[in-house]
N, C-alpha and C positions, 0 to 999 in steps of 0.2 A: 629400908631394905625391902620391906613390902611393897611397895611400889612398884620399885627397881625391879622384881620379879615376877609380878603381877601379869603383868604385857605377855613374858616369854612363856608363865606355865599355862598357856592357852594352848599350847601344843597337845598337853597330854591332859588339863584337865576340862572334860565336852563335857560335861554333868556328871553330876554327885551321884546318879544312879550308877555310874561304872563302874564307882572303888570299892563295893562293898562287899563284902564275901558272905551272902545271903542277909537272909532279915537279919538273925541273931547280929550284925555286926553292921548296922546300915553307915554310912560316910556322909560328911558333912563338908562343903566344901567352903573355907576360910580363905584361902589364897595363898599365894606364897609357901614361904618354905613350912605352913604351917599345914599343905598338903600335903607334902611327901611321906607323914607314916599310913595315910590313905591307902591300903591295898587293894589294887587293881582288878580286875576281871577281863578276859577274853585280852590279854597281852598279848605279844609276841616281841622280843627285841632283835635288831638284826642289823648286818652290817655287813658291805661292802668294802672292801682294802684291794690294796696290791699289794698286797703280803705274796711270800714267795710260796708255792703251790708245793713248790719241792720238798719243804724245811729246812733251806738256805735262806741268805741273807738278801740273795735279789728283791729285796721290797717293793720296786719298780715298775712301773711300766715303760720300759724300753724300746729307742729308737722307731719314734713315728715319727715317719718320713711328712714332710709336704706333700700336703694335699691327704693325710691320710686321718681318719676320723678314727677313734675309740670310746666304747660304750663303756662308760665306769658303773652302772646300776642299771638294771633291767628287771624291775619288781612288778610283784602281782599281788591282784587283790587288792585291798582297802586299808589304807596304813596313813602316816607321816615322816616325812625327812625331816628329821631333829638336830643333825650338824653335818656339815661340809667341813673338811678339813683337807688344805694342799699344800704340798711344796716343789717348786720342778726345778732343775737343774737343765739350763741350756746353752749353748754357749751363743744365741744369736742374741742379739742387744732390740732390748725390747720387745721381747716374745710375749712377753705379758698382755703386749696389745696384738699380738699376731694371731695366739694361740686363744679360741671363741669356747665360750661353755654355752650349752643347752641345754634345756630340758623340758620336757614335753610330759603334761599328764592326762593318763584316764586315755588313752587310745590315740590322741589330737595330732595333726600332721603339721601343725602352725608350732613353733616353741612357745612357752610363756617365760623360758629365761632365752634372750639371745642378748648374749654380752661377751666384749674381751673377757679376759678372766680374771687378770688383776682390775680390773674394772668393777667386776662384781662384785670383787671384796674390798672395793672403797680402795683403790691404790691408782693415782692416777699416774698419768704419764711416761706408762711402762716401766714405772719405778718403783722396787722396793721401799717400803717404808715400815719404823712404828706407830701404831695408830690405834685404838680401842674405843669402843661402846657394847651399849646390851650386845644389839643383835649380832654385831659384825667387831672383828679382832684382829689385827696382821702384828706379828712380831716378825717383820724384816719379808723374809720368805716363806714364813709359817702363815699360812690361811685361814683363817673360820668361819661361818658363817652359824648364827643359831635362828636365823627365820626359819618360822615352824611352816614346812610345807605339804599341805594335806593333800588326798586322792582316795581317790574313791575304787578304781579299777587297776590301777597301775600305776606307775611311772618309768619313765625314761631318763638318763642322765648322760649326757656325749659331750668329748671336747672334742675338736677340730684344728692340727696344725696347717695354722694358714701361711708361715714362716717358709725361709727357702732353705734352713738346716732341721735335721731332725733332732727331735727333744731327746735329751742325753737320758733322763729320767724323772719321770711324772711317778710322785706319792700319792696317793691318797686314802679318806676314809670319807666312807659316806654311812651316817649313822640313820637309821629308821627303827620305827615300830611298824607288825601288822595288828591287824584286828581281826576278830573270829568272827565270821559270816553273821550275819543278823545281830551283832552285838548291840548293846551303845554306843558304843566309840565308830565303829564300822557306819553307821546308821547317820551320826552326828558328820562324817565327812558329804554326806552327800547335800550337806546343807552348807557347805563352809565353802567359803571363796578360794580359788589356785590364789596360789602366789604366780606375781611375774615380777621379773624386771629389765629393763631397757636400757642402752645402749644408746647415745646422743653425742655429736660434737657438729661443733658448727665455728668459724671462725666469722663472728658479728662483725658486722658492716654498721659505722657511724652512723646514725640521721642526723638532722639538721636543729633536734632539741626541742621541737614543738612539742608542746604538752600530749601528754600519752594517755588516753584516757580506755583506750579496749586492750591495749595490750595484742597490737596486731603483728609489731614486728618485734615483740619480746625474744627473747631465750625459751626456747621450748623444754621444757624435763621433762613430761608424760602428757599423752592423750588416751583417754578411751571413753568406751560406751560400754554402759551394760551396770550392773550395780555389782558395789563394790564399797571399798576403802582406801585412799592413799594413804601412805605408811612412813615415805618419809624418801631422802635424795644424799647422794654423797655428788659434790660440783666441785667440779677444779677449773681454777683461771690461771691462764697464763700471760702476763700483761706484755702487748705487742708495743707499748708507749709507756712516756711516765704516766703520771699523773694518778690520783687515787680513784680506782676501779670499782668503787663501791656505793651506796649509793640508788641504786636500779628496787626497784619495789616490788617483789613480789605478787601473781594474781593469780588467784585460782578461781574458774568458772564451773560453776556448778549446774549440771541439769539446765544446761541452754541459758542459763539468766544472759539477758539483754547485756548486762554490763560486771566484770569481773564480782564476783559474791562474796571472797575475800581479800582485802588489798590491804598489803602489810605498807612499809614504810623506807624498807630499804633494806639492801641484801643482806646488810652486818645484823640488822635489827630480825631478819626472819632464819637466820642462822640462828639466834639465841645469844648474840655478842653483841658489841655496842663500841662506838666511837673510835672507825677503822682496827677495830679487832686491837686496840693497843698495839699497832702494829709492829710496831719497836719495843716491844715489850715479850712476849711468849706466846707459843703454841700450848691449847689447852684441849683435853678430852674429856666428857662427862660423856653419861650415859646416853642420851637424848641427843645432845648437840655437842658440836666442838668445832677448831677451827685447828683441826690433825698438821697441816704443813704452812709454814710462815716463807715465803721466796725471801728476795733477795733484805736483809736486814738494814734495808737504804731509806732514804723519805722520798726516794721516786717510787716507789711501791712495784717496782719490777720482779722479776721471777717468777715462782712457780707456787699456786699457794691451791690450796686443799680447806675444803668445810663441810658438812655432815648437818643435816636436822632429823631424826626421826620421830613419828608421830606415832607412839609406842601407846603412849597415855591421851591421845588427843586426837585418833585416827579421822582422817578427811572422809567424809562417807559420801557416795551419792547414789543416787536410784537408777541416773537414765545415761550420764555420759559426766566427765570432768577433763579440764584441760588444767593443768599448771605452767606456769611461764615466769618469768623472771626478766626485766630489763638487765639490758647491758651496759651499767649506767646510768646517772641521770636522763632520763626520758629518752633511753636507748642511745647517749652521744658517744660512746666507746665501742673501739674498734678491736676484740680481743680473742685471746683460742678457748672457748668453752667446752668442757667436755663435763657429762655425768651419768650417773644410773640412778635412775627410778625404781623405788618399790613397792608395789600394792597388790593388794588382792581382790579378784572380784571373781563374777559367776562367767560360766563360759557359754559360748566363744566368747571370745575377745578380738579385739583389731587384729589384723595382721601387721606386725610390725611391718616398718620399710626395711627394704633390702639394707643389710650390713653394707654400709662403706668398704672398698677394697682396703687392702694393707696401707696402699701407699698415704693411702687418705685418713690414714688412723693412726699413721705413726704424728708423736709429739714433734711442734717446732725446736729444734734444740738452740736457735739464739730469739734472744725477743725482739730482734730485730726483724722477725716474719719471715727470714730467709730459710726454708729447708733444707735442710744438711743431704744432697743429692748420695751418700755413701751408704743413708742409712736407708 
């Protein structure tokens, strides 16, 4: 359980000098839950809702039209976002992928989150699902996120419906702390890396199978420059063919190296599973890794399937730039719909993400037959 907790109380414990309430009572920091009788200094707890303003039950935020953007937190000063929590009721099918989360810190006109929104919370294919780990949770339509997201001067938080009906009604909570001017805590954010995360799909194009050695026409999950930590990916495949889609080997380039710096073995095996996921066997969730959605329960390995690694305990660091990629198959021979988000933290600026994909271009194939459903 210490472990397990270890990763997440980096949100609120920056050094042992914050929790003490003068000399008489100085704080020692252990980790885990063996922090929490730690009494803090220069707090604040706060929190954003759509609770109703009135003292009725509208908890909502109501009827945003297409094309209409809403700012759910607008905070100042030097703080951390400690949970995201959402649920929307819409009637369009698949608004999950329509309807985009941002959020932008410390003044930045670039977001460091641009993603659909079920996307974000590890839901892929504008589908409902259950699913858990540390950082991230979905019970069906209930959302969470607990990456602890730092700033220094402010943040921003906006979704955008990019759908062509308006959302019946958007919940939310967005939980933070600030910090007292000159604090320790205040002081420790201007050293700590934003969190981001990305937005990816690409429907892979077969090669010819020759041996892969740079990882040039991989699967892309993240690029950047600047130093930092990757933190971990939630990937969804959707297999366009039979045949078993796994397989493809993981590479991450670190700091320019010549030639990929870590190269795993194969997608099941850097998921943290083994020998096609027991594919006819269950869907499993731990904290770290899991393999959240099993498609179609056949030995052609068709449907719709869902996997998660986070590097919680094992964060990817690097100083100058990192790229991660993943084949599409053995030495890229599979032809299939990838889609995932990326999550890390590093110092800013950062890349400017590429333009978001239109709607049309983000909505899921609904047969595996690669034919899009023109209704949708």
């Amino acid at each position: 359980m210490r472990r397990l907790l270890a990763p997440l109380s980096c949100a609120f414990l920056f050094t042992a000098a914050a929790f003490g309430q003068g000399a008489a009572s100085p704080a020692v920091s252990l980790g885990g839950l063996r922090d929490l009788p730690n009494l803090r200094e220069g707090v604040k707890r706060g929190r954003v809702s759509s609770y109703d303003r009135t003292g009725g039950n509208h908890d909502y935020l109501s009827n945003i039209g297409p094309g209409q953007k809403a700012t759910l937190a607008e905070i100042t000063g030097a703080g951390t976002v400690t949970h995201l929590w959402v649920t929307i009721s819409s009637p369009e099918v698949y608004h999950l992928r329509r309807i985009v989360l941002r959020a932008y810190w410390d003044g930045e006109t670039d977001p460091s989150i641009e993603a659909p929104i079920g996307d974000f919370f590890g839901l892929g294919f504008g589908e409902p699902n259950y699913w858990a780990s540390a950082p991230l949770a979905v019970a069906d339509r209930a959302m969470n996120c607990f990456f602890p997201m730092p700033f220094s001067r402010g943040a921003r938080i906006e979704i955008e419906n990019q759908g062509d009906k308006p959302i019946g009604a958007f919940y939310y909570y967005v939980d933070y702390e600030t910090y007292a001017p000159g604090s320790a805590l205040a002081k420790a954010t201007e050293g700590q890396g934003r969190f981001h995360a990305w937005w990816h799909r690409e429907l892979t194009k077969a090669t010819d199978g020759a041996p892969n050695v740079d990882g040039k026409h991989n699967y892309l999950i993240m690029e950047a420059k600047g130093r930092g930590h990757y933190v971990g990916v939630v990937l969804h495949i959707q297999a366009l063919s039979t045949g078993w889609w796994g397989e493809g080997d993981d590479m991450i380039t670190i700091d320019g190296d010549a030639h990929p710096t870590l190269h795993g073995t194969g997608l099941e095996d850097y998921f943290a599973g083994a020998w096609n996921f027991n594919l006819l066997n269950r869907e499993y969730n731990f904290p770290y890794f899991g393999y959240s959605r099993k498609g179609n329960a056949h030995p052609d390995y068709t449907g719709r399937h869902s996997m998660y690694r986070f590097h919680l305990e094992d964060p990817v660091t690097f100083d100058q730039s990192i790229r991660v990629s993943i084949e599409h198959g053995t030495n890229n021979n599979r032809a299939d719909d990838y889609s995932s988000v990326a999550y890390w933290y590093q110092s800013e600026p950062h890349l400017k993400f590429p333009p978001l994909p239109p709607v049309a271009e983000r909505l899921p194939i609904d047969h595996w037959t690669a034919v899009p459903d023109p209704a949708k």
